[in-house]
C-alpha positions in Angstrom: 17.3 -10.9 -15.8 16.5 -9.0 -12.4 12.9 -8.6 -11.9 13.3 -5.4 -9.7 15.9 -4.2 -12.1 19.7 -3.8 -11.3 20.7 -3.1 -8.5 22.8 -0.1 -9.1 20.3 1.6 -10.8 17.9 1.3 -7.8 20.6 2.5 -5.6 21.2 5.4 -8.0 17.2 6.6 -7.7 16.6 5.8 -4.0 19.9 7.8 -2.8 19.9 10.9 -5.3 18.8 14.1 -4.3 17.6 12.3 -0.7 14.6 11.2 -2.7 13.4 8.6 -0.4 12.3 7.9 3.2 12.6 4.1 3.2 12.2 1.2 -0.1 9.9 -1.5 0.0 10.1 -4.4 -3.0 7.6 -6.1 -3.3 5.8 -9.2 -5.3 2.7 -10.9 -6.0 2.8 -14.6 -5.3 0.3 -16.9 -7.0 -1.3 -19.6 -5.4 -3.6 -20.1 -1.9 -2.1 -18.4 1.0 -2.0 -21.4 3.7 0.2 -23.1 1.2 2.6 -20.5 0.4 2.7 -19.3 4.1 4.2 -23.1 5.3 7.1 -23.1 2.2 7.8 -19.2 3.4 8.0 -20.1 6.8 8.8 -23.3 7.5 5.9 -24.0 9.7 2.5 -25.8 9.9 -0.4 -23.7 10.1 1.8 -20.7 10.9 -0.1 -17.8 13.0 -1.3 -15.2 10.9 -1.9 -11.5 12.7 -4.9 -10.3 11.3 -5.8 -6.4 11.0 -8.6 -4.3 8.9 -8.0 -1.7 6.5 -10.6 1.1 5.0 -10.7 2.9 2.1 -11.9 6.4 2.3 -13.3 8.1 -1.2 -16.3 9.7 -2.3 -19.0 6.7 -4.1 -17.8 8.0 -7.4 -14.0 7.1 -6.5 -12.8 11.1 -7.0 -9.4 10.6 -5.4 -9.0 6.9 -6.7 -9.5 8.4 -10.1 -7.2 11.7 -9.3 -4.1 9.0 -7.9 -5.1 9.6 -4.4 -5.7 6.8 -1.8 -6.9 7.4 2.2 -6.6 4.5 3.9 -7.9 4.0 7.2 -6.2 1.3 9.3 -7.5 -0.1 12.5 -3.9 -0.9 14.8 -3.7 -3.0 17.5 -5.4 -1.9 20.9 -8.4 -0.1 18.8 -6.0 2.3 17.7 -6.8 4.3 14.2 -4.6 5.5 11.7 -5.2 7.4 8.5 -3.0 7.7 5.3 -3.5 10.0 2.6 -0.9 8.7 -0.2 -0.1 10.0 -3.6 1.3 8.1 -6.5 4.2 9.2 -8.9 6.0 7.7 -11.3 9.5 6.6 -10.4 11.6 8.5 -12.8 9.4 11.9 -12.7 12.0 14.8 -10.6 10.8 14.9 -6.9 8.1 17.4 -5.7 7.7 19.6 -2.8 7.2 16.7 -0.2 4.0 18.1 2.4 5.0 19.2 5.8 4.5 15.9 7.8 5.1 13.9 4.4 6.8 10.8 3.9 8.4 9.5 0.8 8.6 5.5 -0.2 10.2 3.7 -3.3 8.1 1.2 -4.6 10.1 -1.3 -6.4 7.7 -4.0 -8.2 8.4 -6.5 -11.0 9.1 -4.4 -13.7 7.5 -1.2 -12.2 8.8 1.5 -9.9 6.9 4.9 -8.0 6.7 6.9 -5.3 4.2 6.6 -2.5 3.7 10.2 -0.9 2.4 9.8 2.1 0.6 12.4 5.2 -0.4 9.9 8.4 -2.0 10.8 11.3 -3.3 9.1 14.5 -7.3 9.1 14.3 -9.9 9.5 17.3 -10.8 5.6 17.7 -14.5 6.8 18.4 -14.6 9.1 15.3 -13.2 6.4 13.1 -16.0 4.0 13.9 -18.6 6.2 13.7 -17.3 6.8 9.7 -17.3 3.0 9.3 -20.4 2.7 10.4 -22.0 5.4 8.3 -23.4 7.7 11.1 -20.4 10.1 10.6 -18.8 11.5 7.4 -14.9 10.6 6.4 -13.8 14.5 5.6 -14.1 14.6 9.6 -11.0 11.9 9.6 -8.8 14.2 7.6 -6.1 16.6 9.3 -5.6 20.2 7.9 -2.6 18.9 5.7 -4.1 16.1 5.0 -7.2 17.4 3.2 -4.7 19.5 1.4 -2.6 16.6 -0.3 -6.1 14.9 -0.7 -7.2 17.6 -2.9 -3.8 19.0 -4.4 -1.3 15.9 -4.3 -2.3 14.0 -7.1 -1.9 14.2 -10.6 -5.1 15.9 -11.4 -6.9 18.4 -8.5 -9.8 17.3 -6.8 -12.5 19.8 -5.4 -12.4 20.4 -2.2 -16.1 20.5 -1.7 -16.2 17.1 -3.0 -14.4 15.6 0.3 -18.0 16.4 2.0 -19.0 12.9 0.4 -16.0 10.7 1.8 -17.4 7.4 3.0 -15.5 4.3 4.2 -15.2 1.3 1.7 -14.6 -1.9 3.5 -13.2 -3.7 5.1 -10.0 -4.6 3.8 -9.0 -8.0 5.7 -5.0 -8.3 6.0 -3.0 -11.6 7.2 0.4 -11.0 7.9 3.2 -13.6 9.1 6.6 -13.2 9.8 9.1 -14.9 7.1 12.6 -15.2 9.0 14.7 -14.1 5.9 18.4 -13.7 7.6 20.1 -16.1 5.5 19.6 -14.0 2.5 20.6 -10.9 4.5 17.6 -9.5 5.0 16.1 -8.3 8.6 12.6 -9.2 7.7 10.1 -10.4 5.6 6.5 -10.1 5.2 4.1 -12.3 3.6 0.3 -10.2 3.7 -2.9 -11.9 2.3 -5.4 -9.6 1.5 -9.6 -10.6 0.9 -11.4 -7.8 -0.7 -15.2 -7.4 0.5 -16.1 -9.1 -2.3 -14.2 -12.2 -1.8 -11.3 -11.3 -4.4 -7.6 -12.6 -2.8 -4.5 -11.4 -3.1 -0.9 -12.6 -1.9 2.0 -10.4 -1.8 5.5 -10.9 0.1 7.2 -7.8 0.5 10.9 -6.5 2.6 11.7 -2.6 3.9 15.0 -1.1 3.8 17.1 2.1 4.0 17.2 4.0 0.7 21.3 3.5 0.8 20.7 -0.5 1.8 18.7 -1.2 -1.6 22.0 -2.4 -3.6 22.6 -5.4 -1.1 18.2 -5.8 0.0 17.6 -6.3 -4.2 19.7 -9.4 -5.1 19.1 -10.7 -1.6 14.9 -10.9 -2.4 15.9 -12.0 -5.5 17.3 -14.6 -4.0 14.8 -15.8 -1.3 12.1 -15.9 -4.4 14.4 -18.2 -6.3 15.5 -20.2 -3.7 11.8 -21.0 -2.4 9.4 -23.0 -4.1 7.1 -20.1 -4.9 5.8 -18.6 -8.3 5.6 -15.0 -8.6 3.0 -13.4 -10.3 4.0 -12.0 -14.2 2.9 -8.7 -12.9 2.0 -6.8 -10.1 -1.0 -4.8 -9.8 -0.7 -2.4 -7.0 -4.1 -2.7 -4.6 -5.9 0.7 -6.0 -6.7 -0.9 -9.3 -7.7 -4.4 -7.1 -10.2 -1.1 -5.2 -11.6 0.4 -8.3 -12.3 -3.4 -9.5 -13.8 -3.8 -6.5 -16.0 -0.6 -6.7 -16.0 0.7 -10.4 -19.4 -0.6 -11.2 -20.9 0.4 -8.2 -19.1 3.8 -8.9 -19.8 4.3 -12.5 -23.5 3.6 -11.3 -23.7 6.7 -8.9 -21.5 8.9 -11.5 -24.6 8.1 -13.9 -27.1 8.7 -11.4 
């Protein structure tokens, strides 16, 4: 039995009605990273790239709760990026996309959505003045952006409520390279993730074009088979590992 489903199936989603941008499948993989990294790879000790990523919600987790998630990713060269994605269930008929907007297929064992998503390059210098606290997160969001924030998910946040955006964080995320041509894939990525708390998580994950998904789904299928690796028995996408993380914490100020 497929874990991602069938193939044709996939194909028939991802290419109907141009519902999709790009497809990512995706997996948890159980286990310490280090470990799983060398079978992946090949390698001792490979070189892990190693970024930071934000989460950007009010302290009562208003768009968490309303199936929005801003994420606010430091690149390479101090460069800042922020993401305002909505969550839909795979089989639900497309909305209107947002000007700017970009659609992804999610494809998980035994679970597929859409991630809606308004990006936008941020002002490094405003970006760490949010992280550090001395400046407020609605001042990271574009026009459209605060917008879908407000309006994208399935229930409607207040817009006067973006006025207490703070940044959650950091996120820390490893990434290495997994060569994957001999299953026919251009690339792999194998990401480890450490929560502030300390919580782990260990997910490999491939891209491809929405027409490309019939040949990219046996071919991952086949690189977690053929590898000594043990997926998880579900996958639990990283906004419930967030309200986890921040729920009682949340639940507190919601009280208060």
């Amino acid at each position: 039995m497929p874990r991602f489903g069938t193939p044709e199936a996939l194909s028939a989603l991802c290419t109907g009605g141009g519902l999709a941008d790009s497809v990512e499948l995706k997996a948890l993989l159980t286990g310490p990273a280090d470990p799983v990294a060398e079978v992946l790879t090949g390698r001792a000790a490979p070189t892990w790239s190693i970024r930071r990523s934000y989460l950007v919600d009010t302290p009562a987790l208003d768009l968490l709760r309303a199936g929005i998630e801003v994420r606010l990713r430091r690149r390479a060269r101090g460069r800042y990026d922020l993401a305002v994605s909505a969550r839909r269930a795979g089989s639900a008929p497309r909305r209107r996309t947002p000007r700017g907007g970009r659609v992804e297929v999610d494809v998980v064992p035994g679970g597929i959505w859409l991630d809606v998503e308004v990006r936008h390059e941020v002002d490094p210098r405003a970006a760490c003045r949010a992280i550090e606290g001395a400046g407020t997160g609605a001042d990271l969001l574009s026009p459209a952006q605060r917008v879908w924030a407000c309006r994208g998910g399935e229930d409607t946040v207040d817009d006067r409520r973006l006025r207490e955006l703070c940044v959650h964080g950091p996120l820390v995320v490893s990434r290495v390279k997994v060569a994957a041509a001999r299953w026919g894939l251009v690339r792999a990525d194998l990401e480890h993730f450490r929560f502030p708390s300390g919580r782990e998580r260990v997910e490999l994950s491939t891209h491809c074009g929405p027409r490309d998904v019939a040949d990219t789904v046996p071919a991952f299928e086949r690189m977690l088979d053929e590898r000594p690796v043990v997926c998880a028995s579900a996958y639990r996408p990283r906004t419930a590992e967030w309200r986890d993380e921040l729920a009682p914490r949340a639940d507190q100020d919601e009280v208060s």
